[in-house]
Every structure is written in structure tokens, then in C-alpha cells.
C-alpha positions in Angstrom: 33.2 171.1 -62.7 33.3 173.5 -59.8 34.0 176.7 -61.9 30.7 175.2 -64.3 28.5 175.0 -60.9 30.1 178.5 -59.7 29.0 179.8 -63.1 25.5 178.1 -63.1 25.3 179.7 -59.2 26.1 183.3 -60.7 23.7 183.0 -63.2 20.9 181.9 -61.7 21.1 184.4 -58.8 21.6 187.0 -62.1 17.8 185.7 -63.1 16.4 185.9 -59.8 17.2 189.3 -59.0 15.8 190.4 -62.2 12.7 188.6 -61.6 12.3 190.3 -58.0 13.1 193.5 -59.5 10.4 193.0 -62.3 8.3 192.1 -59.5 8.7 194.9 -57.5 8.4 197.3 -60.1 4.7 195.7 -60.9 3.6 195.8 -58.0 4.4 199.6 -58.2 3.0 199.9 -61.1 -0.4 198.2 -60.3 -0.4 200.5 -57.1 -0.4 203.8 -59.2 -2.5 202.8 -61.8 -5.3 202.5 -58.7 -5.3 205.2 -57.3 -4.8 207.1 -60.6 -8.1 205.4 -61.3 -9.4 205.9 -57.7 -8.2 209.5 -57.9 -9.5 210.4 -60.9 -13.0 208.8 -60.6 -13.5 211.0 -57.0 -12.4 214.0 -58.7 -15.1 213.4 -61.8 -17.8 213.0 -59.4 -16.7 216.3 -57.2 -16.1 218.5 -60.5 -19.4 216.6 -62.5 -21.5 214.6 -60.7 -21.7 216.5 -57.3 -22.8 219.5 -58.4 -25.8 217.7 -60.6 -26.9 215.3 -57.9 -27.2 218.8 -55.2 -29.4 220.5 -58.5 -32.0 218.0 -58.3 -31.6 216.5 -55.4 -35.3 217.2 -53.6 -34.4 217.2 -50.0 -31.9 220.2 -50.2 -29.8 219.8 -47.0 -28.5 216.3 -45.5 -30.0 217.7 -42.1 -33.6 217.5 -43.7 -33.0 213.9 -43.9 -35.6 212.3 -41.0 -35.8 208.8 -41.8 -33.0 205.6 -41.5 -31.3 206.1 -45.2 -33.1 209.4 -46.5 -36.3 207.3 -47.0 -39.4 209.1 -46.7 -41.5 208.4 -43.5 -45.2 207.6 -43.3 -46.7 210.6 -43.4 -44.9 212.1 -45.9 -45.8 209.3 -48.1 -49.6 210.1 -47.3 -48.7 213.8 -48.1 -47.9 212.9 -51.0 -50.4 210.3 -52.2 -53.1 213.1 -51.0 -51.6 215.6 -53.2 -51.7 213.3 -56.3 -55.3 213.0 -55.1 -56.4 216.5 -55.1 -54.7 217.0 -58.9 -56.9 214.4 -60.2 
């Protein structure tokens, strides 16, 4: 009876070990596949994106940026509406 429960004890700690070591390799795993997802989305928008978004972007330079998130202030609002005016 004691050699069965010694057996039973081996084996069990056999399982549990594998279990943490499937574990651990998972969580590895899930670790790379992020940031090889992370990674490779920045480096598509620097290589792709970037350059296409600076093309026809309309303000130019982040220091002509004047209002709370880039959005246009009053008076360039009425610039505007006055210039849609006169091409009328």
C-alpha cells in the first residue's frame, strides 16, 4: 500500500510539473506574439502610414498647432467660412 501511494505521489508530482512547464511556456508564448504584433503594427505606421498622414496633413509642423487638440480656433473658422464666401 505504501509503495502504491509513493507511486501515486511520483506521478502526480510528474503531471504537475508538466502542467507548470506548459504554463510557463504559454505565457511566453502569449508575451512574444504581443509585441510581435505591437512591434510590427508601430513599424507599419512609421514605414506607411507616417509618411502619408505628414503629405496631407494641412497644418505642416506640430508647433503650428494653436488650439487644445489641433482644433482650429475661432477665427480661423471665420477665415475660412469667409473664403467659401467670396468663391461663391
Amino acid at each position: 500500500m505504501l509503495d502504491e501511494t509513493r507511486s501515486l505521489a511520483k506521478d502526480n508530482h510528474r503531471m504537475l510539473r508538466a502542467l507548470r512547464r506548459h504554463q510557463l511556456i504559454g505565457a511566453f508564448g502569449k508575451i512574444i506574439f504581443w509585441l510581435v504584433i505591437l512591434g510590427g503594427s508601430a513599424y507599419w505606421y512609421q514605414i506607411y502610414l507616417q509618411p502619408l498622414v505628414a503629405k496631407f496633413s494641412t497644418l505642416g509642423s506640430p508647433s503650428a498647432v494653436s488650439n487644445l487638440f489641433g482644433l482650429p480656433t475661432s477665427a480661423e473658422l471665420q477665415k475660412l467660412l469667409n473664403s467659401f464666401k467670396v468663391g461663391q
